[in-house]
C-alpha positions in Angstrom: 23.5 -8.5 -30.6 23.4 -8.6 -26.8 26.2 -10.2 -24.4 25.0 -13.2 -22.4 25.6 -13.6 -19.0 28.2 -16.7 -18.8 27.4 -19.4 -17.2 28.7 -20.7 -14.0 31.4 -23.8 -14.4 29.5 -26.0 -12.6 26.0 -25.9 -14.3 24.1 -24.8 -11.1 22.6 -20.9 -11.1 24.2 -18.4 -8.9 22.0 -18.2 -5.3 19.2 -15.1 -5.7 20.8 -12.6 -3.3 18.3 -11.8 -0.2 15.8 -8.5 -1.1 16.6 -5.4 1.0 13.4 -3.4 1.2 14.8 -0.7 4.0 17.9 -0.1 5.8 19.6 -3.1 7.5 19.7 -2.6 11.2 23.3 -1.9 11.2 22.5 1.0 9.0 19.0 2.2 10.3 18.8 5.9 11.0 18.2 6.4 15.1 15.1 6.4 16.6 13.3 9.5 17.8 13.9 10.5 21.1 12.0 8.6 23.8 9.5 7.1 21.0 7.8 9.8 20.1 5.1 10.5 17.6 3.7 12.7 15.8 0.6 12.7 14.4 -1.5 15.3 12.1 -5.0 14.2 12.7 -7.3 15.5 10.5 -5.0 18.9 10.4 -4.3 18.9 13.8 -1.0 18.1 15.4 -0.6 15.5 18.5 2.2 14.2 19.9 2.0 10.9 21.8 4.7 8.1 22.8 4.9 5.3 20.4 4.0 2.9 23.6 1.0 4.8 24.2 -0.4 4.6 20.6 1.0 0.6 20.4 -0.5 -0.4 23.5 -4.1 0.7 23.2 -4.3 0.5 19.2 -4.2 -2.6 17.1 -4.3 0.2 14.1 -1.4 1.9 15.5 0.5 -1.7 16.3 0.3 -2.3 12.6 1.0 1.2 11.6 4.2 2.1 13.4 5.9 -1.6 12.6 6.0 0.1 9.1 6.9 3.5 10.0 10.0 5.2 9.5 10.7 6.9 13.1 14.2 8.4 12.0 11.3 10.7 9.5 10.8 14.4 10.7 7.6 14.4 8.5 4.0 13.7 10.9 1.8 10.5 10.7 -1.2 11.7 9.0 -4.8 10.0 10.2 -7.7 10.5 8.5 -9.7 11.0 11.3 -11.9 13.5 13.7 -9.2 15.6 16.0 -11.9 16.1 18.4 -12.9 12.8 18.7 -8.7 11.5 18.8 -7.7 14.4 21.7 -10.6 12.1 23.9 -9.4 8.8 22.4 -5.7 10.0 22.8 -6.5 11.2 26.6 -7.8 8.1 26.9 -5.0 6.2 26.1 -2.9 7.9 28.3 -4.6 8.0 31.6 -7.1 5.0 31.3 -10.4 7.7 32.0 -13.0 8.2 29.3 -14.2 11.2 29.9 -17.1 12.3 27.1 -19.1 15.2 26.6 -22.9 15.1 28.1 -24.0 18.0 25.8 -22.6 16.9 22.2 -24.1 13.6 21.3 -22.9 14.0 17.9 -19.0 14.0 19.2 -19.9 11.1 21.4 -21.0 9.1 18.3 -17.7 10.0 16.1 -15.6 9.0 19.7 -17.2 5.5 19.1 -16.7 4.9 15.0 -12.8 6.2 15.6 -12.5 4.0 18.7 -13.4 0.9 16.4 -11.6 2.6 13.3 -8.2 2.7 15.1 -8.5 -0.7 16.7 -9.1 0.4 20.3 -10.9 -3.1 21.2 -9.5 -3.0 25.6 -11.6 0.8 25.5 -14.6 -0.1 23.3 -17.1 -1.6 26.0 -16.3 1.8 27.9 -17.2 3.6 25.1 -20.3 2.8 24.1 -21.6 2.4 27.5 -20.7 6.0 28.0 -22.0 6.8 24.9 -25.3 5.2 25.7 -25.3 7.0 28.8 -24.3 10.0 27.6 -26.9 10.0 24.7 -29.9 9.1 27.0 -29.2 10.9 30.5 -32.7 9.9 31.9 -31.9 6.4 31.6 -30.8 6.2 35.3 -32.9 3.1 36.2 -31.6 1.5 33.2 -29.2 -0.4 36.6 -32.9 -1.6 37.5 -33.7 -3.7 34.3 -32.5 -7.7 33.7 -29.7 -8.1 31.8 
């Protein structure tokens, strides 16, 4: 038959002990040098700063809180690399610069700019999309809004 546990003397149950799901910050592993990140984006490799990817992304704000940045292993994202390198330069430099020739690029640039959360650089987007996608619509500055 099975030992009990005893009993404390005074009737009350021990206090639960706090749950530890990582590494207390005492014991964290350092942080990668100057933030950085690396990313494998649909088999491609990036690199970026974590500010970077935080600042513009609401997907990568939630993302990296959860991340392990003492890990040598790369963040994969199930996305387009073409379509991240313009998202990514974006990011960095604040200029969105698309492709006139490749609507179909222009399109994926859009779904990944809503996928990852990039809600500041949407409106850009998709009015350089539209652009892009019909070039003769050069009046379109003539018509109400």
């Amino acid at each position: 038959m099975p030992k009990r546990a005893a009993a404390s003397s005074s009737g009350t149950p021990a206090p639960k002990q706090p749950r530890v799901d990582g590494p207390s910050p005492a014991t964290a592993p350092a942080a990668r040098p100057h933030g950085r990140v690396v990313l494998n984006v649909g088999g491609t490799r990036f690199e970026s700063s974590r500010s970077t990817l935080e600042r513009a992304s609401s997907y990568f704000r939630s993302l990296l809180t959860r991340w392990d940045d003492a890990s040598d292993e790369a963040l994969f994202i199930d996305c387009d690399a073409n379509a991240f390198e313009i998202l990514l330069s974006y990011m960095r430099i604040g200029v969105l610069t698309l492709p006139q020739a490749d609507e179909a690029l222009c399109i994926r640039v859009l779904m990944h700019a809503e996928y990852l959360g990039l809600e500041s650089l949407l409106e850009e987007v998709k009015a350089k999309a539209y652009a892009n996608m019909h070039p003769d619509g050069a009046q379109d500055d003539e018509r109400p809004a």
